[in-house]
Structure formats: structure tokens, C-alpha cells
C-alpha positions as a Markdown table, in Angstrom:
| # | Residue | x | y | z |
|---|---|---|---|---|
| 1 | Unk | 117.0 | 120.9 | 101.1 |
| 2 | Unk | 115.5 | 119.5 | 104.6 |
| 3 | Unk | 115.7 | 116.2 | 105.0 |
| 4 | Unk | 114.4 | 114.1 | 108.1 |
| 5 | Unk | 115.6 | 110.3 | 108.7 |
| 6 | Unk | 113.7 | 108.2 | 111.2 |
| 7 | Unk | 115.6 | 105.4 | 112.9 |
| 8 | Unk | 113.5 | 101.9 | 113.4 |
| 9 | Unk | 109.9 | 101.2 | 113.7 |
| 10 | Unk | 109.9 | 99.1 | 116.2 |
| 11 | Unk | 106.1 | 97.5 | 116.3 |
| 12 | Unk | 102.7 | 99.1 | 116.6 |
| 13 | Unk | 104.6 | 101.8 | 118.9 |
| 14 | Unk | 106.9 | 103.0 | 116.5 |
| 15 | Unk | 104.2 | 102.6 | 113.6 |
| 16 | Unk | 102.1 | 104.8 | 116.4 |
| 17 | Unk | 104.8 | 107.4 | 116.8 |
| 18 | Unk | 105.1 | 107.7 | 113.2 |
| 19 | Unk | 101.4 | 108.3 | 112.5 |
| 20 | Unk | 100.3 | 110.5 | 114.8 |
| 21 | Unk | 104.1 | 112.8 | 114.9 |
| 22 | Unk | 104.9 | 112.6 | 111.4 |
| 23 | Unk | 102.9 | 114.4 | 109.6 |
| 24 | Unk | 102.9 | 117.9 | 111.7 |
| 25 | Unk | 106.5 | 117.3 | 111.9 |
| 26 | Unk | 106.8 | 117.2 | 108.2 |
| 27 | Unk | 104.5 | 120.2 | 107.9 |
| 28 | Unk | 105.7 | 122.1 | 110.5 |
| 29 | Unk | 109.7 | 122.0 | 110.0 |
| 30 | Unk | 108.9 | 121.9 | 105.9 |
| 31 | Unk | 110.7 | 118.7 | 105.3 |
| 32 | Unk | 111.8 | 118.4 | 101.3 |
| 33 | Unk | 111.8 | 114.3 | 101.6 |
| 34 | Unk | 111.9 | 111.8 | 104.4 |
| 35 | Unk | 113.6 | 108.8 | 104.9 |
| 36 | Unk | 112.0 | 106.0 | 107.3 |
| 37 | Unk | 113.8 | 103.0 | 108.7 |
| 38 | Unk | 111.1 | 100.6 | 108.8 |
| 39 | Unk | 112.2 | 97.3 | 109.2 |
| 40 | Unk | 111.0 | 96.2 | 112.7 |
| 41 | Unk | 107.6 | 97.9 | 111.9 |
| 42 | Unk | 105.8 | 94.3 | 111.8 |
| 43 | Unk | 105.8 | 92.8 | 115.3 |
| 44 | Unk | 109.3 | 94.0 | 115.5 |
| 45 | Unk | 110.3 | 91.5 | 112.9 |
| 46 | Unk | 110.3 | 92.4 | 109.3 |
| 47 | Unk | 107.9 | 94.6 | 107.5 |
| 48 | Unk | 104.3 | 93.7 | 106.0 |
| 49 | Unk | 102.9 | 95.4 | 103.0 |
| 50 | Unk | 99.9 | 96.8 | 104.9 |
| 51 | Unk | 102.6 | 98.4 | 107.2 |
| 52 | Unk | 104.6 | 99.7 | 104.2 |
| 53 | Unk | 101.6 | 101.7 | 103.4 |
| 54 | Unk | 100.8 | 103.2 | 106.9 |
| 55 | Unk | 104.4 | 104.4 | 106.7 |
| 56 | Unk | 104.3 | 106.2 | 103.0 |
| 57 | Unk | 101.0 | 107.7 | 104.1 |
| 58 | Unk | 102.3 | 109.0 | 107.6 |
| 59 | Unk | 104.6 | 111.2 | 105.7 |
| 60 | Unk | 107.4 | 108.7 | 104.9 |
| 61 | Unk | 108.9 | 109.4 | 101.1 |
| 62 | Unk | 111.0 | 106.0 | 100.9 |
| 63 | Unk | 111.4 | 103.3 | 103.3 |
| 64 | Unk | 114.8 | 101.2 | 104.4 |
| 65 | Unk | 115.2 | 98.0 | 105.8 |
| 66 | Unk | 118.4 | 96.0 | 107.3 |
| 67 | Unk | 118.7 | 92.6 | 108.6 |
| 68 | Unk | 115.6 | 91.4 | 108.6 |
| 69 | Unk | 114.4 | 92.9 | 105.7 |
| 70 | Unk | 112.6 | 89.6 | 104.7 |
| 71 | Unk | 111.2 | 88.1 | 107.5 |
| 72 | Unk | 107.6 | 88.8 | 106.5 |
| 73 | Unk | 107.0 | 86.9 | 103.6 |
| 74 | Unk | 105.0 | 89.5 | 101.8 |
| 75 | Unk | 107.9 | 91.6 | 101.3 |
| 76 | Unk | 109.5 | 89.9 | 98.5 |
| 77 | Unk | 106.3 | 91.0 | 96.6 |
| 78 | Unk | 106.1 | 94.4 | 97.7 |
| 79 | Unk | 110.2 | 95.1 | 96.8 |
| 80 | Unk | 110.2 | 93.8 | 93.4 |
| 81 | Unk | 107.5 | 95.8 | 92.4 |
| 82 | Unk | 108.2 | 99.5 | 94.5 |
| 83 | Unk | 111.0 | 100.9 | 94.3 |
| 84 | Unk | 110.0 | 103.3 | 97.6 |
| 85 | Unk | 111.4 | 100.4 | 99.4 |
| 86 | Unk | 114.9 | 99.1 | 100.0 |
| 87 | Unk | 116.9 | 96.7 | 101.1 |
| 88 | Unk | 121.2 | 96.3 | 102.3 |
| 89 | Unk | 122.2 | 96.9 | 98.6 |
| 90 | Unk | 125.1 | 94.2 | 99.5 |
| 91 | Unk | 123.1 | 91.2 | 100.1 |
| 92 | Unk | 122.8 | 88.7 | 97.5 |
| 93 | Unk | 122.1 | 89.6 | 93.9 |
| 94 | Unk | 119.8 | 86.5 | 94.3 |
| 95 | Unk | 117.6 | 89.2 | 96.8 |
| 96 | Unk | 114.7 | 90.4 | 95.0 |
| 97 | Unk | 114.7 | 94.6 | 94.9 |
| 98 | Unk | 117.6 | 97.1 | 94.9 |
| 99 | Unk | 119.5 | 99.0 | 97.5 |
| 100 | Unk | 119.9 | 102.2 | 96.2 |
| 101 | Unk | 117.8 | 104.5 | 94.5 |
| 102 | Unk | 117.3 | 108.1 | 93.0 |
| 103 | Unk | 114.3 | 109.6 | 94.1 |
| 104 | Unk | 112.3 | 112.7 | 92.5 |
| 105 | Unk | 111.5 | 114.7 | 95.7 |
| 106 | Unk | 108.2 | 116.5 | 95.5 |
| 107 | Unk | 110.6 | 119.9 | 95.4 |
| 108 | Unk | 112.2 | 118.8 | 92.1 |
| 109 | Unk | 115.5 | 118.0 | 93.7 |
| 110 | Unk | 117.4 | 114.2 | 93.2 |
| 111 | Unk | 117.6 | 112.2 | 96.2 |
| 112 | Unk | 119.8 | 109.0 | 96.0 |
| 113 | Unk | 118.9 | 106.4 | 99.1 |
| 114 | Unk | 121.6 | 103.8 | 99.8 |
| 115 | Unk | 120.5 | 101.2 | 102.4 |
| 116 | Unk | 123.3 | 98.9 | 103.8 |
| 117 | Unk | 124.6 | 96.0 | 105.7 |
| 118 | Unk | 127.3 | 96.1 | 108.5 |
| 119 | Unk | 129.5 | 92.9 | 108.6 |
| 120 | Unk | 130.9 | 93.7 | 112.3 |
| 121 | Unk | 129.0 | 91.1 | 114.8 |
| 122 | Unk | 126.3 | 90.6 | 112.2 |
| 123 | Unk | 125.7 | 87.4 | 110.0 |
| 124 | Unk | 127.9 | 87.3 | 106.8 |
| 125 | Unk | 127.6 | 89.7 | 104.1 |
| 126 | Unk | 129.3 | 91.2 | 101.0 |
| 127 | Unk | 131.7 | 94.1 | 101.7 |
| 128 | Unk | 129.6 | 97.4 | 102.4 |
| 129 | Unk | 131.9 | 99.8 | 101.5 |
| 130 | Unk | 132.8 | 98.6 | 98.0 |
| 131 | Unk | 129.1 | 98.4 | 97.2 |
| 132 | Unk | 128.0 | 101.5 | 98.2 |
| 133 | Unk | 131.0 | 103.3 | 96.8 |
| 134 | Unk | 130.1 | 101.5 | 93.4 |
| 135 | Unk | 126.7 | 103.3 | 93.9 |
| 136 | Unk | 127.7 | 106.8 | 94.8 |
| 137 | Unk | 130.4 | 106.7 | 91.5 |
| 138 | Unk | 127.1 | 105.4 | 89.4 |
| 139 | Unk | 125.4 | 108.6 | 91.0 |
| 140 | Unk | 127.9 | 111.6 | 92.3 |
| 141 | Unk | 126.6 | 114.2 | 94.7 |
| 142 | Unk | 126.4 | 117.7 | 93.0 |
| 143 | Unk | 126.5 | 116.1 | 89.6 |
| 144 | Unk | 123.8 | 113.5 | 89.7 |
| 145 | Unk | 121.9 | 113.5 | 92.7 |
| 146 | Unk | 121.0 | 116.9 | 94.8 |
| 147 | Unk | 121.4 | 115.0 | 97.7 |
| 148 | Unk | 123.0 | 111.0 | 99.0 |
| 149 | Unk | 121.9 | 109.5 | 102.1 |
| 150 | Unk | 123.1 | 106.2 | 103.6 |
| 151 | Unk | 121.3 | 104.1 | 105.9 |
| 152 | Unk | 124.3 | 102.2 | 107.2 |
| 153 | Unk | 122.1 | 99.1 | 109.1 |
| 154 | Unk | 125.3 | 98.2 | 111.4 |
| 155 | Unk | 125.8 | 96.4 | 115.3 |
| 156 | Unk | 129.3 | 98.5 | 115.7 |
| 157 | Unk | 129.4 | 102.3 | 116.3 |
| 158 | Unk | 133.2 | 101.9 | 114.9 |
| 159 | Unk | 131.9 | 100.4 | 111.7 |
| 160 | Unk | 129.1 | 103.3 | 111.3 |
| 161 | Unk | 132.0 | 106.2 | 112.0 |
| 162 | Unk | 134.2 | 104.3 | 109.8 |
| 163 | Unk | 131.1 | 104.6 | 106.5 |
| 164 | Unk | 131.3 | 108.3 | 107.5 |
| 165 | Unk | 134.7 | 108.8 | 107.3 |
| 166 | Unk | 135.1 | 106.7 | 104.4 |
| 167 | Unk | 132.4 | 109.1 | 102.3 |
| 168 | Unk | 133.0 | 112.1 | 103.7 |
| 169 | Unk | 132.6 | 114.7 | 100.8 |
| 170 | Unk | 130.9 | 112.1 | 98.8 |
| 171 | Unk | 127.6 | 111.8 | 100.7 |
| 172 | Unk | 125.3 | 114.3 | 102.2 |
| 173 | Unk | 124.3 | 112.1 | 105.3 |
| 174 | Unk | 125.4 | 109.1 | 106.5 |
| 175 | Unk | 123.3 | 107.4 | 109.6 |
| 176 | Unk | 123.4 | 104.5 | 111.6 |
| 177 | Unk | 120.4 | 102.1 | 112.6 |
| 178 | Unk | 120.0 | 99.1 | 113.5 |
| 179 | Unk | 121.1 | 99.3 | 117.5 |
| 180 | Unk | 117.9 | 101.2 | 118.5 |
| 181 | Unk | 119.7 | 103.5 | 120.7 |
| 182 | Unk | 120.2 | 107.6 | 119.5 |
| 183 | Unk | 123.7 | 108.1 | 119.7 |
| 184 | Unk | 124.7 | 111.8 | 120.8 |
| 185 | Unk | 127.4 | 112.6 | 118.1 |
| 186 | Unk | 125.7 | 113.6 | 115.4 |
| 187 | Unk | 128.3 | 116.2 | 113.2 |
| 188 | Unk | 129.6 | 117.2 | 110.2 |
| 189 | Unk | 132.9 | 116.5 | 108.9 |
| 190 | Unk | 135.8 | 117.6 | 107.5 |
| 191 | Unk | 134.6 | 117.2 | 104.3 |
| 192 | Unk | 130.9 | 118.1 | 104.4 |
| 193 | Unk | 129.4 | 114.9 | 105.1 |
| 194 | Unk | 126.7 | 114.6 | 108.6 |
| 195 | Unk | 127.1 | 111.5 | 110.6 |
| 196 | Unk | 125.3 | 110.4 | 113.1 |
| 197 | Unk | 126.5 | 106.6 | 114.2 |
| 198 | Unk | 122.7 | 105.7 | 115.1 |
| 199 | Unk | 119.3 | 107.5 | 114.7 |
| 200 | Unk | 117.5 | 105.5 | 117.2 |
| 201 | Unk | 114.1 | 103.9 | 117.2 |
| 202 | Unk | 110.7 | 104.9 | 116.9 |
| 203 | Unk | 109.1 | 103.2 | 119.6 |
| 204 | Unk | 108.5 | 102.5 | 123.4 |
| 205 | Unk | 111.6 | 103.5 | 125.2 |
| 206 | Unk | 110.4 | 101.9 | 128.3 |
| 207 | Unk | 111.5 | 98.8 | 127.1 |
| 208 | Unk | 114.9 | 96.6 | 126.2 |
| 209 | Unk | 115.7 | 98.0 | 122.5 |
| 210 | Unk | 112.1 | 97.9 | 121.8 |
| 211 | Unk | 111.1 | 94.7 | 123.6 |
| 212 | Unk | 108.8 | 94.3 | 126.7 |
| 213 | Unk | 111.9 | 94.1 | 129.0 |
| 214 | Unk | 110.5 | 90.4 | 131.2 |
| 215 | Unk | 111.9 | 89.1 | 129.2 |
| 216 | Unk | 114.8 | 90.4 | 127.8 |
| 217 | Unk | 115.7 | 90.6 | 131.4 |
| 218 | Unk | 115.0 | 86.8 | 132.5 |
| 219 | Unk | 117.5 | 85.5 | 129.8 |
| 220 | Unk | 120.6 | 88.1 | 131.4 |
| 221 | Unk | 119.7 | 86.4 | 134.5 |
| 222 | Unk | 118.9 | 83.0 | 133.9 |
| 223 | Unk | 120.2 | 82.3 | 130.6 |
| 224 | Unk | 117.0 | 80.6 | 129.8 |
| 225 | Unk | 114.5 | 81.1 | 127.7 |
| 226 | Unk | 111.1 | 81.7 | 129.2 |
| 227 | Unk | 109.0 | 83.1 | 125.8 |
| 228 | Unk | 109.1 | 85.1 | 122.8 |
| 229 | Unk | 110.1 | 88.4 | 123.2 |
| 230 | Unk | 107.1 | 91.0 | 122.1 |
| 231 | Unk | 107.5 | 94.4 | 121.3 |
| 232 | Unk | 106.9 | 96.8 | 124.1 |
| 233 | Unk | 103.5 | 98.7 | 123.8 |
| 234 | Unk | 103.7 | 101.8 | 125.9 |
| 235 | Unk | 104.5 | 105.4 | 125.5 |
| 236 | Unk | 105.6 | 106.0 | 121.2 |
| 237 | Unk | 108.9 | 108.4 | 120.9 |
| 238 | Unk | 109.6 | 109.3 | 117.4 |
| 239 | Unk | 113.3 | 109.3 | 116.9 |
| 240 | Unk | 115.9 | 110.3 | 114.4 |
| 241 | Unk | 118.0 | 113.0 | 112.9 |
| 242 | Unk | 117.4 | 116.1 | 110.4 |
| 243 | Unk | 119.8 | 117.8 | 107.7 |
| 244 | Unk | 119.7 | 120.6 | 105.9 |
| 245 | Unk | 122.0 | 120.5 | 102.8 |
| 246 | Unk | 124.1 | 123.0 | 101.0 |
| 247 | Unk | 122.2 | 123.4 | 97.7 |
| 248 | Unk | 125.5 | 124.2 | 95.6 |
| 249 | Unk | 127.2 | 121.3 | 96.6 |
| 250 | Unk | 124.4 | 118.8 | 98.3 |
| 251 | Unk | 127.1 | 118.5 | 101.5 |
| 252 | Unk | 125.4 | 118.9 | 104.9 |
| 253 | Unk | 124.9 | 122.0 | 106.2 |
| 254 | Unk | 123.7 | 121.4 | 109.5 |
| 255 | Unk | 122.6 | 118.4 | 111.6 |
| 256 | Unk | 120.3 | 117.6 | 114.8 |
| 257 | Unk | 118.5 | 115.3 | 116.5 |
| 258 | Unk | 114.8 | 114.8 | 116.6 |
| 259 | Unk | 113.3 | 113.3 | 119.2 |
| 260 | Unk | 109.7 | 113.3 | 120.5 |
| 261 | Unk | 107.7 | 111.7 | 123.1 |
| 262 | Unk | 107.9 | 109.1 | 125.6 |
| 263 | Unk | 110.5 | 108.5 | 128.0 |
| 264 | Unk | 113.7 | 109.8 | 125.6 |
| 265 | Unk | 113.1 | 113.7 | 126.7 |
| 266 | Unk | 112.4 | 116.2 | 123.1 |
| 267 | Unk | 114.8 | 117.1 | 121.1 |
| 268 | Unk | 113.7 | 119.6 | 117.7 |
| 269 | Unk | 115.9 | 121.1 | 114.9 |
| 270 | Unk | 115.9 | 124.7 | 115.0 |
| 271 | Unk | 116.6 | 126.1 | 111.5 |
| 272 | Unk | 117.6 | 129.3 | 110.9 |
């Protein structure tokens, strides 16, 4: 199975990148299901319903969110009712939604989607790896679910690699997102499982993470704050990373970046 995970949508650039890339991409590299992080797709903050839907009809088969998966009011609405959207599956049960799923891909095969929450420089949350373990036993790779992918929505590179190693040869693919920077050590391990520590953004890489950098830039200098930051509107890039899995086992064959567009240079999977 081909699977292709897109890290965040950062504002109407990434949403951009995503509509006008996606759906050739999908077509053209013959994508079984894809994942989309999509939780700075509204003004970098959050995700509206209206958004939701320019995602799932770009291509997008499920979305994932992260930290501020409710920042848009609307959301709460939108997650209780479809389950194509997630949130960290260790925030409060309180929460409305779920944070995992198994999804019918349109090729027949079972996909389980697990979206969490890192706890290393980010606000207080449940213990990620105890909940997404609990969710993987629930649903075992090879025996449930053809395929399990973890959006692991962390600040620390050492927390993402630690998810991966912690899974390995439980999990087909286990990505980072959340620091909007593609990290270049994307592999499979020991046991099967891909890792890649973070998938990037879809977005205007001309900017600070996603932001217009004035100013991002006045507050390193002055330590003031001038105005709101606003989502940089320039040049989309489409970022994230592809898998092909074993279809005996559901382990990861092969893994590689994608990256289109803007000011990130092009990067495309080449399948065999």
C-alpha cells in the first residue's frame, strides 16, 4: 500500500499548496490513502469546517490536528460528528472526538490513524506513549489494521525518535509535525517501522515557521511585541513524506520525502 502524509497547513498557503499539488500527486504516484496534518489550515490557528472540506476534497482521506486542534470554535461540531478528523488521542476524555481511527481505504485495505500529543516543551498533557500503545494493542498491525500511522504532534526531535523507537515493529509509520521544519532522517528501523522526526509544512517557506517573518523577527530583537503574527502568503511548497508498506506484514517498505514548490527545492518518491 502507498501512503502519503502531509506535514501542517499552515494558512491559505498551505491550503493553496494542497489544492492545486494534491490531487496530480495522488493520481500520479497512485496513493492508496492520505493523511493531511491540517491544524494551522485556518489563519494558522486551528481549523474551520469550511477548511476541513477544501482538505478532503483536495485529495486528503483523513485529517490530524495537534495543539491547537480547537482554536476555531467550529471544530468541536465538525469532530463529534466526522470521524475523518482527529485530534491528540491523549487529551482529555472531556475533548469531544477521538484520536485514533480505522479507516476503510478506497483499495479495501484497513488503515488505523493515531494522532498525538508531545509533553516535551509543550503545555501539559497525558502520557503519549501509554495512550497510543493502548490503541495499537486495541488494533495490531497485520492482524487488525493493514496499515498504522502516527502523527506524533511533538516540539522535541528526541521525543519524536523516541515514539519511533518505542513502536518499532508495531507501526507502519511514525511522523513528526508540529515544528514546521522537514527533518532529513527519514528511515526505517530495525524492526520495520519508517520514521521520519518531522514532515514539515505545507506552506510559504519564505517565512518564520509559516509566519510573515517582521515580525517574528522584531520580537528576537526587541523582545516586544509590535502585532499579531499573520501567516506568510507567498510561494505554497507542499511538504511531507511517502511509504510504501509490506503487504504481508503492513511494516514499511520504503520511505521518502516529498516536497514541492517554493523555496524548499523538489523532492519526489521514486517507486520501483
Amino acid at each position: 500500500m502507498r501512503i502519503l502524509f502531509l506535514g501542517d497547513v499552515m494558512g491559505r498557503a498551505g491550503r493553496q499548496a494542497v489544492t492545486d499539488m494534491l490531487p496530480d500527486i495522488k493520481r500520479r504516484f497512485q496513493f492508496d490513502f492520505v493523511i493531511v496534518n491540517g491544524e494551522n489550515a485556518s489563519h494558522g490557528r486551528g481549523l474551520t469546517e469550511k477548511h476541513f472540506e477544501c482538505l478532503l476534497e483536495a485529495g486528503a482521506d483523513m485529517v490530524t490536528l495537534g495543539d491547537h486542534a480547537f482554536d476555531q470554535r467550529e471544530t468541536y461540531g465538525v469532530i463529534a460528528r466526522d470521524n475523518r478528523l482527529l485530534r491528540p488521542i491523549n487529551m482529555s476524555d472531556a475533548a469531544p472526538g477521538r484520536g485514533a481511527m480505522l479507516y476503510d481505504a478506497p483499495s479495501g485495505q484497513r488503515v488505523l490513524v493515531i494522532n498525538a500529543l508531545g509533553r516535551v516543551f509543550m503545555n501539559p498533557i497525558d502520557d503519549p506513549f501509554f495512550a497510543v500503545e493502548k490503541a495499537i494493542a486495541d488494533c495490531p498491525l497485520g492482524e487488525v489494521a493493514d496499515a498504522v500511522i502516527v502523527d506524533f504532534h511533538a516540539e522535541a526531535t528526541s521525543e519524536m525518535q523516541a515514539m519511533g523507537q518505542f513502536l518499532d515493529g508495531r507501526a507502519s509509520l511514525v511522523v513528526g509535525t508540529h515544528t514546521h521544519i522537514p527533518t532529513a532522517d527519514h528511515r526505517v528501523l530495525k524492526g520495520g517501522t519508517g520514521l521520519m522526526s518531522d514532515a514539515g509544512m505545507c506552506g510559504d517557506y519564505d517565512s518564520v515557521i509559516g509566519m510573515d517573518a517582521e515580525e517574528p523577527v522584531n520580537r528576537f530583537l526587541t523582545g516586544m511585541t509590535r502585532e499579531r503574527f499573520t501567516p506568510a502568503e507567498g510561494s505554497p511548497s507542499l511538504c511531507g513524506v511517502a511509504i510504501e508498506t509490506d503487504n504481508s506484514t503492513g511494516l514499511c517498505a520504503s520511505i521518502q520525502p516529498l516536497r514541492i514548490g517554493g523555496s524548499i527545492g523538489q523532492a519526489l518518491p521514486d517507486f520501483d
